[in-house]
DSSP file (Angstrom, degrees, kcal/mol; ACC not computed):
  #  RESIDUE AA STRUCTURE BP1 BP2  ACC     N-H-->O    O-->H-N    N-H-->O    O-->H-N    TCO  KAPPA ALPHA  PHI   PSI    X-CA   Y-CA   Z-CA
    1    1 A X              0   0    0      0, 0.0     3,-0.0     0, 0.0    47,-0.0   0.000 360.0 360.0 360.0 140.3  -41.7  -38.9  155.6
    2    2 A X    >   -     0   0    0      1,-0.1     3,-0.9     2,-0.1     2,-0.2  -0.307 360.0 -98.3 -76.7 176.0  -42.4  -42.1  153.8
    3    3 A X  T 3  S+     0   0    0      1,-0.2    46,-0.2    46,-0.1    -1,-0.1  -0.629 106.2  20.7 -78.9 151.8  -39.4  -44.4  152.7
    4    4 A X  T 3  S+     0   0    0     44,-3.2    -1,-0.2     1,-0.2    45,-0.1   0.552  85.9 174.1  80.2  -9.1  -38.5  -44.2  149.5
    5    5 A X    <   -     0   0    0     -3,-0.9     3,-0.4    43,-0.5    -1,-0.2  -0.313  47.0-120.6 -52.7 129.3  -39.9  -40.8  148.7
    6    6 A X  S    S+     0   0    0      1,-0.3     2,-0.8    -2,-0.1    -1,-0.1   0.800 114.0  44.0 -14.2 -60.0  -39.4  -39.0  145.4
    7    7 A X  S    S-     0   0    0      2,-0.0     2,-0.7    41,-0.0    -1,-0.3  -0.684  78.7-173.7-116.4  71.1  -37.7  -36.0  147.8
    8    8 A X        -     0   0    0     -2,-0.8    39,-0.1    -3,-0.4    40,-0.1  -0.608  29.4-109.0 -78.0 125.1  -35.4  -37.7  150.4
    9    9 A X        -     0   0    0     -2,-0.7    38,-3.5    37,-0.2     2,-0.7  -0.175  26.6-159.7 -68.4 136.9  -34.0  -35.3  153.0
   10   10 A X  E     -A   46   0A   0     36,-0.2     2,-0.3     2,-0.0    36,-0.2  -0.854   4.8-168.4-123.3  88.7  -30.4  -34.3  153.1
   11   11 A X  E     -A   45   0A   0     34,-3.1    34,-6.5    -2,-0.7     2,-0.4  -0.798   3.2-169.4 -98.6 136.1  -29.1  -32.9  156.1
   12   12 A X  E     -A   44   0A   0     -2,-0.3     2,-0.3    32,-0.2    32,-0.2  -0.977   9.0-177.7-127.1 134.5  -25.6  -31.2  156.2
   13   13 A X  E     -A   43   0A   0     30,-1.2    30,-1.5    -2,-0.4     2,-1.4  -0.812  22.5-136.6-147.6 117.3  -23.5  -30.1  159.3
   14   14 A X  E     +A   42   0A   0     -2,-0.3    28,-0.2    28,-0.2     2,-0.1  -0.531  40.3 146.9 -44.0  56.7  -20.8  -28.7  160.2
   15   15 A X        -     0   0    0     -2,-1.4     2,-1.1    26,-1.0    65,-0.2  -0.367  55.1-104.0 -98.8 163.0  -18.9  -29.9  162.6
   16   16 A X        -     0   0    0     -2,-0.1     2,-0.4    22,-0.1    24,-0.2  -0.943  55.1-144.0 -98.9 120.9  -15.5  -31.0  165.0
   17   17 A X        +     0   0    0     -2,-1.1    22,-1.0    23,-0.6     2,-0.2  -0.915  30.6 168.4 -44.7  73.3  -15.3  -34.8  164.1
   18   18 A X        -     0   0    0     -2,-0.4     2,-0.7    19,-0.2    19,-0.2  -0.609  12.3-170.9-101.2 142.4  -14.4  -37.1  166.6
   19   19 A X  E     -E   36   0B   0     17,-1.1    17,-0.5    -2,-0.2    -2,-0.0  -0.976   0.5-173.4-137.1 130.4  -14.8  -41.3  166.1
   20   20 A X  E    S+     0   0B   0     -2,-0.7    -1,-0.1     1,-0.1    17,-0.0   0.446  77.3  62.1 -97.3   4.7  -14.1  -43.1  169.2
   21   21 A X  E    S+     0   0B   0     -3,-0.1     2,-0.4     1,-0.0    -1,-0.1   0.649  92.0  50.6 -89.2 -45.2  -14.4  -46.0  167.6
   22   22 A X  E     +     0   0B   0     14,-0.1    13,-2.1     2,-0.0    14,-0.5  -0.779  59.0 163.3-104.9 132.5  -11.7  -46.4  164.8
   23   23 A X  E     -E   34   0B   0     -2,-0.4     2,-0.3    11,-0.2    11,-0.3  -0.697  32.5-136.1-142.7-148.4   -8.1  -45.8  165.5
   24   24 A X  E     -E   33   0B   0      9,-2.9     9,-2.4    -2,-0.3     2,-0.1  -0.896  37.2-105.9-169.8 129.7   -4.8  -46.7  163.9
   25   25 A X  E     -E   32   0B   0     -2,-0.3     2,-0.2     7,-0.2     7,-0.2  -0.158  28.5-120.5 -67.2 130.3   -1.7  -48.2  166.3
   26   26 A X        -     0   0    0      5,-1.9     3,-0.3    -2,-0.1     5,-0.2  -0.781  31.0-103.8-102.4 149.0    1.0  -46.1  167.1
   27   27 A X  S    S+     0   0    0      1,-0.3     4,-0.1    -2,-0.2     3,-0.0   0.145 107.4   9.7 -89.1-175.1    4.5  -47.4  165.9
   28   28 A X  S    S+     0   0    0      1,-0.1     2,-0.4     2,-0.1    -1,-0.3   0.749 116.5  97.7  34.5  53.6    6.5  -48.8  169.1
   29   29 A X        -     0   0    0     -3,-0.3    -1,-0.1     2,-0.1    -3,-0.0  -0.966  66.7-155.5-179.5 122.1    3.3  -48.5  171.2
   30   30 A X  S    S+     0   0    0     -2,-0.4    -3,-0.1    -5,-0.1    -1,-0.1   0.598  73.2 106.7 -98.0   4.1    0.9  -50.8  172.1
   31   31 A X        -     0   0    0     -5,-0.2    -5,-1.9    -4,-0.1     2,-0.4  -0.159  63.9-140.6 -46.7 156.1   -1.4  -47.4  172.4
   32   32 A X  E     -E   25   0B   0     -7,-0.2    -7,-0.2    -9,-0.0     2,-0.2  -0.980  14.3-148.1-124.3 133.0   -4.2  -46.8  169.5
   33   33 A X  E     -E   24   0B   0     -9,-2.4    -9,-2.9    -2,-0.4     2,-0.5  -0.632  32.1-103.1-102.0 151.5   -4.5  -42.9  168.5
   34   34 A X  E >   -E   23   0B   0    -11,-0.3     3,-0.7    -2,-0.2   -11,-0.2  -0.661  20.9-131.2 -96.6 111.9   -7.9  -42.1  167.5
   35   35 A X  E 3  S+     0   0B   0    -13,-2.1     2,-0.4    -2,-0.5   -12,-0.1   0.922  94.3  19.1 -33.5 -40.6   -8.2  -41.8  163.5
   36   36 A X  E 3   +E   19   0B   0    -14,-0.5   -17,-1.1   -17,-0.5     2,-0.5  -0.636  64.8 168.7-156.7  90.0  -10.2  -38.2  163.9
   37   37 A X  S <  S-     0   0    0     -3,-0.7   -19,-0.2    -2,-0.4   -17,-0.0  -0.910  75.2 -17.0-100.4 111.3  -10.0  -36.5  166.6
   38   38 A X  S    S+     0   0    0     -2,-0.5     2,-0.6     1,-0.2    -1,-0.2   0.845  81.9 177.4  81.4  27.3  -11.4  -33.0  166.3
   39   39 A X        -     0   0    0    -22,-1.0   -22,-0.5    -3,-0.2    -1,-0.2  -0.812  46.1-112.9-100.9  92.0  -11.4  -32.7  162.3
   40   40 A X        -     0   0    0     -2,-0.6   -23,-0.6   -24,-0.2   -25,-0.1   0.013  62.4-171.4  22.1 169.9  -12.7  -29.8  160.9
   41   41 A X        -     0   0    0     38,-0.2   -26,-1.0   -25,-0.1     2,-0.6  -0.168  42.8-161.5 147.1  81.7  -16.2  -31.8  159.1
   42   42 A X  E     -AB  14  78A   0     36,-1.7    36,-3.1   -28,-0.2     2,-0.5  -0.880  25.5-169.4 -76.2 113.7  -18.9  -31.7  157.1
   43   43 A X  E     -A   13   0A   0    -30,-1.5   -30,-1.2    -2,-0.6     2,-0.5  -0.914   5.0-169.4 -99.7 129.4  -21.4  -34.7  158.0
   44   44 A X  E     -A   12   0A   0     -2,-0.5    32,-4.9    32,-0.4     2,-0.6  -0.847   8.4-156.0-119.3 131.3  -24.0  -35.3  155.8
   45   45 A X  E     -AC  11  75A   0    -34,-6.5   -34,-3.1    -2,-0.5     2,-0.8  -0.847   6.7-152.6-125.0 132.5  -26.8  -37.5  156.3
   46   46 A X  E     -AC  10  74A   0     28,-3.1    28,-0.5    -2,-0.6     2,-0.4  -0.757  24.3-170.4 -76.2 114.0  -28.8  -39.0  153.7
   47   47 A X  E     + C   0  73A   0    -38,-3.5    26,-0.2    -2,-0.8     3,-0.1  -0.772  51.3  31.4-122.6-174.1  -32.6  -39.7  154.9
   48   48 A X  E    S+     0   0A   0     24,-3.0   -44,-3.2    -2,-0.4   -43,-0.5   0.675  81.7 110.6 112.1 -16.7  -35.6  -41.6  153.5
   49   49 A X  E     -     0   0A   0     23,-0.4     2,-0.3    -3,-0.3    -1,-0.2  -0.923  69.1-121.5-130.6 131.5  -34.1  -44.4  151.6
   50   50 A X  E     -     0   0A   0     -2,-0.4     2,-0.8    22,-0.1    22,-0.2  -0.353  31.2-171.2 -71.6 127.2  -34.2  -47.8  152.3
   51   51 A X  E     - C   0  71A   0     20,-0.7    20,-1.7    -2,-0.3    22,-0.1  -0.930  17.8-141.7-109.7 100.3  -30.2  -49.4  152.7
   52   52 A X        -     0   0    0     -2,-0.8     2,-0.6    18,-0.2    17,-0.1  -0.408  27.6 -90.8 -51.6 139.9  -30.1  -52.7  152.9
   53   53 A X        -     0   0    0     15,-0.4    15,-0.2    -2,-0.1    -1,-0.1  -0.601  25.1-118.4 -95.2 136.1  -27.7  -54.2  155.2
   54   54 A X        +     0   0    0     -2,-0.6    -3,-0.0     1,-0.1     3,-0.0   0.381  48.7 151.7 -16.5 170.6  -24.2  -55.3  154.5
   55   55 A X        -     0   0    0     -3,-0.0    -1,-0.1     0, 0.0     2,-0.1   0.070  69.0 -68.7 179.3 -14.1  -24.4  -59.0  155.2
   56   56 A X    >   -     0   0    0      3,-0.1     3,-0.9     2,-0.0     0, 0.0  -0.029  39.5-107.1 100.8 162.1  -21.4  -60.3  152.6
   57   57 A X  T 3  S+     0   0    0      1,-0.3     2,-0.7    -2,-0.1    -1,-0.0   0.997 119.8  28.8 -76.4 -67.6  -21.5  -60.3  148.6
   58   58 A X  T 3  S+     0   0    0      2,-0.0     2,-0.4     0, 0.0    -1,-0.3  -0.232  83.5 139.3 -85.8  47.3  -22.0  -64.8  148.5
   59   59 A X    <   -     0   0    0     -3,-0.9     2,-0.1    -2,-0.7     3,-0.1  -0.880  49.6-131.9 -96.4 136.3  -24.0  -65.3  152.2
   60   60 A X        -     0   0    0     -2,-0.4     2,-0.3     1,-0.1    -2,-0.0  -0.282  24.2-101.4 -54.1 149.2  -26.9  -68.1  151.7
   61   61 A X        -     0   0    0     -2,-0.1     2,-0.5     2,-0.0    -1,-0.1  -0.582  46.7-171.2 -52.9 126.3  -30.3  -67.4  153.0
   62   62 A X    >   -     0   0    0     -2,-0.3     3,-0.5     3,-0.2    -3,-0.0  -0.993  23.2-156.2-144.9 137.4  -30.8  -69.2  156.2
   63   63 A X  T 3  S+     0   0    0     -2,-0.5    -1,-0.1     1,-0.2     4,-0.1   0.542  88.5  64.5-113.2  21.5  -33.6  -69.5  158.0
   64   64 A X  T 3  S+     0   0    0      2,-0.0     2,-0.5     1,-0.0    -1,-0.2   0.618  98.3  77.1 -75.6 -23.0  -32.5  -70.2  161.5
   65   65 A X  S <  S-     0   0    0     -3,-0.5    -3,-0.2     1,-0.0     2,-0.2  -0.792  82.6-128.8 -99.7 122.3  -31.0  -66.3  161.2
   66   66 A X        -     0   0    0     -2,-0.5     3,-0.1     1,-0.0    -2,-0.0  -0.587  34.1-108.8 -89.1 141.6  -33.6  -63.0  161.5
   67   67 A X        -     0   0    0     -2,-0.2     2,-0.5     1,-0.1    -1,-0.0  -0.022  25.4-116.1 -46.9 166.7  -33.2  -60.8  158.8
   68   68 A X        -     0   0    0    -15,-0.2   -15,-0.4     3,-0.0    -1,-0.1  -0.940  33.1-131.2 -85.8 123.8  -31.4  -57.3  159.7
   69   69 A X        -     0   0    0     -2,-0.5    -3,-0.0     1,-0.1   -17,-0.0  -0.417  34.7-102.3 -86.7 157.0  -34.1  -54.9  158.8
   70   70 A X        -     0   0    0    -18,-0.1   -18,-0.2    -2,-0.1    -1,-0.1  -0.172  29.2-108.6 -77.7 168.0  -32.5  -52.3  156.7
   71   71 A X  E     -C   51   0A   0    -20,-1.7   -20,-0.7     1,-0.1     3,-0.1   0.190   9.7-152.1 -67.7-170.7  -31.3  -48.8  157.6
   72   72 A X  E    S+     0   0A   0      1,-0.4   -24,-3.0   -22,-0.2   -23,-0.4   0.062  75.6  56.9-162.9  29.2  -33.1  -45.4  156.5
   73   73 A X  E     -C   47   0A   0    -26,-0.2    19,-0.5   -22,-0.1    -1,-0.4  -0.913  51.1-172.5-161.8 154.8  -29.8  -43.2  156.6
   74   74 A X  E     -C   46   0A   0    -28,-0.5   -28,-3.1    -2,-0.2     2,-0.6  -0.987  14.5-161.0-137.0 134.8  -26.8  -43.2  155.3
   75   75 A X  E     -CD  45  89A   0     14,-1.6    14,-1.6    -2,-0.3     2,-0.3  -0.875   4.0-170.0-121.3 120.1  -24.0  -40.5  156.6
   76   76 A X  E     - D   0  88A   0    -32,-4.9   -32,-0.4    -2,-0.6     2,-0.2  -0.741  12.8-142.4-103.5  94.4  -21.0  -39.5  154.9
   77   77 A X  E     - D   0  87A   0     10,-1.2     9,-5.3    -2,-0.3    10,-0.7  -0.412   9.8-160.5 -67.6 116.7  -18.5  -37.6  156.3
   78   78 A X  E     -BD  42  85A   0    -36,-3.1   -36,-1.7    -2,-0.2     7,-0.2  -0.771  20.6-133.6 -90.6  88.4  -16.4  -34.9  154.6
   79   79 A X     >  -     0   0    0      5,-1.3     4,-0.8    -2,-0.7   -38,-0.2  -0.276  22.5-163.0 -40.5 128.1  -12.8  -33.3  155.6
   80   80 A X  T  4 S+     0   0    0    -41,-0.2    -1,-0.2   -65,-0.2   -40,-0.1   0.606  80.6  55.1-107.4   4.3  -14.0  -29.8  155.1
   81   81 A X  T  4 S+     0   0    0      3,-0.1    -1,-0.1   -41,-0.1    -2,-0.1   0.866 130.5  12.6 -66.6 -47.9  -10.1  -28.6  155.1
   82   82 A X  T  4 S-     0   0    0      2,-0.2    -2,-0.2     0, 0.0    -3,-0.1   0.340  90.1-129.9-116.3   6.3   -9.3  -30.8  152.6
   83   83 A X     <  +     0   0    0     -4,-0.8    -4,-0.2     1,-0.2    -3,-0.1   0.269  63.3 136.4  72.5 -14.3  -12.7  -32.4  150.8
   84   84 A X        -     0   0    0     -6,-0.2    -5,-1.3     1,-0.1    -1,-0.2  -0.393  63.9 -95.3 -79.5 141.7  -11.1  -36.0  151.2
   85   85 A X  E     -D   78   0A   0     -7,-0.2    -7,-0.2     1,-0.1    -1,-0.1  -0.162  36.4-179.5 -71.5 141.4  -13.2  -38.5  152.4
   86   86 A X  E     -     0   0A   0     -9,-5.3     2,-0.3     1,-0.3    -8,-0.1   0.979  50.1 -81.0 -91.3 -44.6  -13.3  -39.4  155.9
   87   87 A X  E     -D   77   0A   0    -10,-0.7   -10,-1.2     2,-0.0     2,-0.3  -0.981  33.0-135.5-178.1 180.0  -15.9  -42.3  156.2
   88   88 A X  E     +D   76   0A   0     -2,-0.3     2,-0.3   -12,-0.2   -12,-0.2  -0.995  14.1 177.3-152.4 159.3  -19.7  -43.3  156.4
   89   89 A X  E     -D   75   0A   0    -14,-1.6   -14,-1.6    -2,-0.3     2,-0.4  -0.995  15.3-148.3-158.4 145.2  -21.7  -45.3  158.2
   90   90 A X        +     0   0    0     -2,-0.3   -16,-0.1   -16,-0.2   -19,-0.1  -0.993  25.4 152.5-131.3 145.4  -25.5  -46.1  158.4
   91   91 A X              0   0    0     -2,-0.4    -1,-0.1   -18,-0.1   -17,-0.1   0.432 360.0 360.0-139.5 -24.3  -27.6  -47.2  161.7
   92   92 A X              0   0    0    -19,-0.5   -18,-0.1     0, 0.0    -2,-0.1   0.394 360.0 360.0-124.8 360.0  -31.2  -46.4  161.9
């Protein structure tokens, strides 16, 4: 599919939602609990569309630095108990 297409493709899935990445410190404890482990989930992935990447609002142009070429998904993730949003992230 080209980028940028009129019809960019939407994939939705249903899933237990784990991130092994993000956690939040537990109190008296120098442990980290994992923010979602095993959360009920709809992720949904945008594809097709060009995202540029994050880079900060006021960063100068520089040309000693190669660009980050931009993404062409962006995934949001859904509590599917409760609809509230869990996070999103984009990579490829």
């Amino acid at each position: 599919m080209p980028l940028n297409s009129a019809s960019p493709q939407v994939v939705a899935k249903y899933t237990l939602f784990t991130d092994d990445n993000r956690g939040i410190e537990k109190p008296d404890n120098e442990e980290v609990a994992l923010a979602f482990q095993n959360v009920p989930a709809w992720v949904i992935t945008f594809c097709g569309q060009v995202i540029p990447p994050f880079s900060g609002k006021h960063e100068t142009k520089r040309a000693d630095i190669t660009p980050i070429p931009p993404s062409t998904e962006w995934t949001v993730v859904i509590n599917a108990e409760t609809g509230e949003y869990m996070e999103e992230f984009s990579f490829r």
